[in-house]
N, C-alpha and C positions, 0 to 999 in steps of 0.2 A: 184644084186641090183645096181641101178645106181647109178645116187647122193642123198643125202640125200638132205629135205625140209628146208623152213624157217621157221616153225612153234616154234622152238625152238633151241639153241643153236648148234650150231655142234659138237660140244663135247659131249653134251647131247644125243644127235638121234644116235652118233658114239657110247660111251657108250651104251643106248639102243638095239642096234641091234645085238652088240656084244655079249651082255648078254643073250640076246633071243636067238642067236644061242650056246653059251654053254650050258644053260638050257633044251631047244631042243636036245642035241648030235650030232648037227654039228658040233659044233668042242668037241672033245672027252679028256675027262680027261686026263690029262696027255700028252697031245696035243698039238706040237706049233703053234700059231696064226701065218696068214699071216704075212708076212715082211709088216714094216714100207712104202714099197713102191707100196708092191702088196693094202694094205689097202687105199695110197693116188689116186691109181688108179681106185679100184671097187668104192669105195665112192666118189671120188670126194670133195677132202676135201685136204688141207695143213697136213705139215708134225708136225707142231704145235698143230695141231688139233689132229693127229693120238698120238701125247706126252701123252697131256694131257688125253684123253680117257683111255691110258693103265695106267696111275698113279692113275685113277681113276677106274678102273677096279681092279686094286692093293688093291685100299685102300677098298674096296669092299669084299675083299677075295673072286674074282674068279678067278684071274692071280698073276702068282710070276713071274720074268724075272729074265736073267742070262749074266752078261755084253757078250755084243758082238755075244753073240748067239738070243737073241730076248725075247717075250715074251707064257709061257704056261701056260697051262689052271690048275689048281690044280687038283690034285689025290683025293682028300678029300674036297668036297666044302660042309660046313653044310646045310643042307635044312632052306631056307626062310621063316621066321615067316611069316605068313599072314600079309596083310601089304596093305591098300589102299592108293596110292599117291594124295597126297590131291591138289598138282598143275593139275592135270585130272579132277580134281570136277569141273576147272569151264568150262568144256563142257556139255552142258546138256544132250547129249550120254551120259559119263559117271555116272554123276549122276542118268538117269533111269536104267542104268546098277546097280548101287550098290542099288536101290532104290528094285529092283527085289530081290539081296539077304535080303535087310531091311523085306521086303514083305514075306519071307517064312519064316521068322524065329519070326515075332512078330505075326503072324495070330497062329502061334501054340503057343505061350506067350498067347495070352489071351485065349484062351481054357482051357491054363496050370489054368490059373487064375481065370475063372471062376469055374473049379473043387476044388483050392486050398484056396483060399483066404479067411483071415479073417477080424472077424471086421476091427482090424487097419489096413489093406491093404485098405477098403473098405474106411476108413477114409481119407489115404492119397489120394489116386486115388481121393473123392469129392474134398479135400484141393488143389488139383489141380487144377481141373474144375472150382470153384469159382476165383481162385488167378487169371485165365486165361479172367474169365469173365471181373473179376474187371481190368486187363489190357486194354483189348478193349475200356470199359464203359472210363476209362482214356487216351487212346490214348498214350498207352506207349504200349514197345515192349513186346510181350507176349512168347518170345521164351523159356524163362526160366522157365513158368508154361506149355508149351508144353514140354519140355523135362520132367521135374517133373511126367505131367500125365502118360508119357512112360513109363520111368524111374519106378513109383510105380505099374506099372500092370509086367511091369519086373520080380521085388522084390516079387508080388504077386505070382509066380511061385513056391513058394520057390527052386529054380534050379538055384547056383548063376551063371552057365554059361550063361544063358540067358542075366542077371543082365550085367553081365562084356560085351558080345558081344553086348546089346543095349548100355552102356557108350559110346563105340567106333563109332557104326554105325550111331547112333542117331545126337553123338557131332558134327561129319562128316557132316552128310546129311541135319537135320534140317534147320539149318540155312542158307544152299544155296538152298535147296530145297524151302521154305518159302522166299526165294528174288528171284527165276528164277518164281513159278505160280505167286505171286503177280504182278510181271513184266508182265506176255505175258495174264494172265486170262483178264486183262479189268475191275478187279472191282474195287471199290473203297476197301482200307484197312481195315473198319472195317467188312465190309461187307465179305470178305474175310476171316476174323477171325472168324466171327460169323459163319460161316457156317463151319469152322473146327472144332469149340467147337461142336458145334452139334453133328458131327459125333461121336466127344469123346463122349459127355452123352449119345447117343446109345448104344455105348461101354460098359460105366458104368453101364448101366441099365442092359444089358446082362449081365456082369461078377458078378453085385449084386444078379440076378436072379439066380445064377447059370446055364447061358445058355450054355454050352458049345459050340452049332454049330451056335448058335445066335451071345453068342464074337467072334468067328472064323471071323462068316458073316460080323458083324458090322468094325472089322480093317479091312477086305477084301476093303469093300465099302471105308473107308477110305482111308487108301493107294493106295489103286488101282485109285480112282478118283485123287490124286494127281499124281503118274505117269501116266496117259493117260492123264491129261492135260498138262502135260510135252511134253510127245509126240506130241500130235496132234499141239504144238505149235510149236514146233521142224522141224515138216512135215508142216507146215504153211510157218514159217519163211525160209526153206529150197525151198517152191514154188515160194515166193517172192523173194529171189534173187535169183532164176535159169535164 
């Protein structure tokens, strides 16, 4: 690998690559890291740089060092909670990236929901759809009755691991997902909004009817139309400055 880019810190990309090759088993547990000079060489980076990285590597629990002998790789590294970096989110690659895992996981939610749900579920999910309306009608920010609508078809699963992985993925996506389409779509905001509520009350009406492959369909059309107009903007604005 040569040098490293300017897209972010040097410390940071140094960190980064080094950790990807531990995790990979390029460099092997119990393994000493290149010298402080073999590393300012392949990377291209000061020996300030190469400090920091392995303190940071340290404080990470994937290297211990030993004065004067250098730094290795742990015998025992605990396996990584799942874990989205949320300084990635503002690429819109990554966001259709996580928007894909958002997509497999709430399209079988609302099936869940549709099979499971009861009146109060069926309550909150409308309590939603209205609070979301009356947003628009008001020209205030409707993110917080968009999460809610999710949020309760979640809860309608009664499965709370659903519940807990949409808190995470939802809190994450929404709100950059919802400023990257309003940005590159061209509509005006409200209009924009009315046509996501819509898709929710498809939703609703499926999951009230007990449609199973209907709610499946309805979050498909949803989600799926926000990540491909993600994309196609993405592959737009990628043509325009090539």
């Amino acid at each position: 690998m040569s040098g490293l880019g300017k897209r972010e810190t040097l410390t940071g990309q140094l960190v980064k690559a080094v950790a990807e090759r531990i995790t990979s088993g390029h460099y092997k547990r119990g393994e000493r890291l290149p010298t402080e000079q073999e590393m300012i060489g392949e990377f291209n980076v000061s020996r300030t740089v190469v400090r920091e990285a392995i303190a940071n590597l340290k404080a990470k629990g994937l290297v211990h060092t030993q004065q004067g002998i250098g730094a290795f790789v742990l015998k025992d590294i605990p396996a990584a909670p799942f874990r989205i970096e949320e300084d990635n989110l503002e690429l819109v690659e990554e966001i259709i990236g996580v928007m894909e895992l958002r997509i497999s996981i709430e399209l079988e939610a609302a099936a869940l929901a549709a099979m499971r749900r009861d009146e109060d579920d069926l309550a909150r999910i409308k309590a939603a759809l209205d609070l979301m309306n009356e947003a628009i009608e008001r020209d205030e920010s409707s993110v917080h009755a968009d999460l809610e609508f999710h949020r309760a078809i979640a809860s309608a699963t009664k499965n709370r691991h659903f519940l807990s992985m949409f808190n995470y993925l939802g809190e994450l996506l929404i709100p950059r997902t919802r400023l990257q389409t309003h940005r590159l779509n061209g509509l005006p905001q409200r209009d924009y909004l009315a046509r996501i509520n819509r898709e929710h009350d498809q939703i609703y009406q499926a999951i009230k009817a007990q449609d199973v492959e209907g709610a499946r369909a309805a979050m498909r059309l949803h989600l799926g139309s926000s990540r491909d107009r993600l994309r196609s903007n993405a592959l737009h604005a990628d043509k325009k400055s090539a």
